[in-house]
C-alpha positions, 0 to 999 in steps of 0.5 A, a space after each residue: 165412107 158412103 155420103 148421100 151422092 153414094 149407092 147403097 150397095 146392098 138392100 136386104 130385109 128382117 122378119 121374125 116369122 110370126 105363126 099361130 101355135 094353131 097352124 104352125 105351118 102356115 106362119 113358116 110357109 108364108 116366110 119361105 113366100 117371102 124369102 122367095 120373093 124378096 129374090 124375086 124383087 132382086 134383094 141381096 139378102 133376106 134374114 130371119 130372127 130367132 125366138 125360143 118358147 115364142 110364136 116365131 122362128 125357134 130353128 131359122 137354121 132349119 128354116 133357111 135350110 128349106 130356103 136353100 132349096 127354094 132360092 139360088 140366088 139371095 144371101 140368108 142370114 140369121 139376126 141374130 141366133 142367141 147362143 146362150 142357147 146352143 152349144 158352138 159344136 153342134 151349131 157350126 156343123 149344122 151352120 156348114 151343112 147349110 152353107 154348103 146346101 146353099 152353095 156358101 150364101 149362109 149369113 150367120 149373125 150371132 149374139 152372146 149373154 144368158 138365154 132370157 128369163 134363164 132362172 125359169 128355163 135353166 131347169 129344162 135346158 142346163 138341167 146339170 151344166 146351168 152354173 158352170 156355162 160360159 155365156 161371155 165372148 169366149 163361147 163366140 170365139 168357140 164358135 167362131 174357130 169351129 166354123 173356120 177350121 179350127 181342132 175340135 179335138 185331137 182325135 182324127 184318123 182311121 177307127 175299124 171302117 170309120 173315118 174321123 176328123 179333128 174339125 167340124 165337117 162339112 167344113 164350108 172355107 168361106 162362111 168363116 168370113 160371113 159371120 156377124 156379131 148382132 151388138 148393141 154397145 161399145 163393148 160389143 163392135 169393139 170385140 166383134 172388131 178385133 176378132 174379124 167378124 161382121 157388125 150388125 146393128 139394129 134399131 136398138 143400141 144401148 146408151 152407155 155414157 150417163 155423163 150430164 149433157 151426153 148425146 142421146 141421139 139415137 144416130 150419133 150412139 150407133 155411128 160411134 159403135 160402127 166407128 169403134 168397130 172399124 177401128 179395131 177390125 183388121 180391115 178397117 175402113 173396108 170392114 162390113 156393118 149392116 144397119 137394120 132400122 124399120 123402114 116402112 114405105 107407102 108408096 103403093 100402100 092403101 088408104 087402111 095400111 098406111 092407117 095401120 103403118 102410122 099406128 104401128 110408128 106412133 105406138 112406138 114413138 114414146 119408147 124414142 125419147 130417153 133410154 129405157 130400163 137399167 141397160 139404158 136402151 135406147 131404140 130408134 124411131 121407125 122410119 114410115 112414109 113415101 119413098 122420096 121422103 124416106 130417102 131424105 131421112 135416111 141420108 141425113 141419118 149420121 149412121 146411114 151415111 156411114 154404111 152401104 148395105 142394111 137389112 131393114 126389119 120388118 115388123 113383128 105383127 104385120 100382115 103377109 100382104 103387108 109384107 109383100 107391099 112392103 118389100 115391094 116399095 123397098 124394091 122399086 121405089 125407095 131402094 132406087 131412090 137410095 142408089 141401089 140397083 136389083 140383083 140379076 
């Protein structure tokens, strides 16, 4: 497992892509700016949050399309498309088709439960369908097995001048292996374990052992929901997780943004202490400060130690500039000091 003395093998960031209801177009222009330039400054992969009825990215499989015709190099993910939302078929046909457009650099990360504030949007969205929909695993197994080749129905041959076939098409052989279950609980790194997906754990997981004197640590809970992922995935010890804190350097930030940064950590802080709501959520303080120290937080971090790539998220409310410092001192300062070397 990663220690201190080990690199971190691959260095990727988190936006939500924020725009004005006013100009939509320049929100989703400056994050095609920033996927650029992240491959510009050697990342290994950029991803896009996903956000229905909200001022960000409600499409990022649209989104990272554009992308691929922008970018050849850096991987795109998505962290994570609620499919709660979607219907599997449809979503693994546009899902292949980008993959394909990008020549197989598509990172699909997903997630499963009932699309948030459901009672208020089921009329528009499952006018006919609300009470019967699976919003369990099983619709992720779905897609899952469409992605990877799977009969999506018992139909296929020669119909007049049309050619159909029982799988979805194009069908992209590798992204089967790319995706990523998005989890927060025990529950979640188990099942993303046993059914061969990829883990992604953010800065929030759920802190599920309400015995007195259990671990609150926010570290030690997300270790044990990599461990437990491992342990149940086919590939074990080799199996991949991407960790995804905020992680803000300074390094060559002025006087006002670091300002802006230590506002943004402190605002946050409180919600740190003791887990939050009845899903006891417990979120992870954010990381801000020069490189160097950053670095020594980070591999004293039990969970940091136990991955070797991340996708560190940028935050919500930032400005464009502030990005481009941000992802710049990510770059040249504090990915160094974490081992990493720039993509070619």
């Amino acid at each position: 497992m990663p220690v201190e003395s080990e690199p971190l093998r691959k260095l990727g960031f988190l936006t939500i892509g924020l725009f004005d209801g006013d100009d939509p177009r320049r929100g989703h222009e400056s994050t095609l700016e920033i996927i650029e330039l992240g491959e510009r400054l050697g990342f290994d992969s950029a991803w896009v949050r996903h956000r229905h009825l909200q001022y960000g990215i409600s499409s990022p499989v649209a989104v990272l399309a554009a992308a691929t015709q922008r970018t050849r190099r850096i991987e795109l993910g998505t962290a994570v498309i609620p499919l709660g939302w979607e219907n599997p078929l449809r979503l693994a046909e546009d899902l292949a088709t980008v993959d394909i457009l990008s020549g197989g650099r598509l990172n699909p990360g997903v997630s499963v439960g009932p699309p948030t504030h459901f009672e208020q949007v089921a009329p528009a969205l499952y006018p006919d369908t609300a009470r019967a929909e699976d919003f369990s695993y099983a619709r992720v197994r779905r897609l899952v097995d469409f992605v990877r080749g799977e009969p999506a129905t018992d139909f296929s041959g020669v119909e007049g001048i049309e050619v159909f076939s029982d799988r979805v098409q194009p069908h992209s052989p590798g992204l089967g292996g790319r995706l990523w279950y998005g989890g927060a609980s025990l529950r979640s790194a188990r099942w993303a374990g046993e059914n061969g997906m990829n883990f992604l754990t953010s800065s929030v997981v759920k802190a599920e052992d309400t015995a007195a004197g259990a671990a609150q640590d926010f570290a030690e809970i997300q270790l044990s929901h990599i461990r437990t992922f491992r342990a149940h995935h086919p590939d074990g010890e080799r199996a991949r997780v991407s960790q995804g804190l905020v992680v803000i350097p300074t390094d060559s930030a002025t006087p006002e943004q670091r300002a802006k940064y230590e506002a943004y950590a402190r605002a946050r802080l409180p919600r740190t202490t003791a887990p939050q709501g009845p899903a006891r959520m417990l979120f992870s303080p954010d990381f801000v400060g020069p490189s160097p120290e950053l670095a020594a937080r980070l591999h004293a971090h039990a969970a940091f130690r136990e991955v070797d790539e991340v996708a560190f998220a940028l935050p919500f409310t930032f400005d464009h500039a502030d990005y481009v410092q941000i992802l710049t001192d990510l770059s040249t300062h504090l990915g160094p000091a974490l081992g990493w070397h720039p993509a070619g």
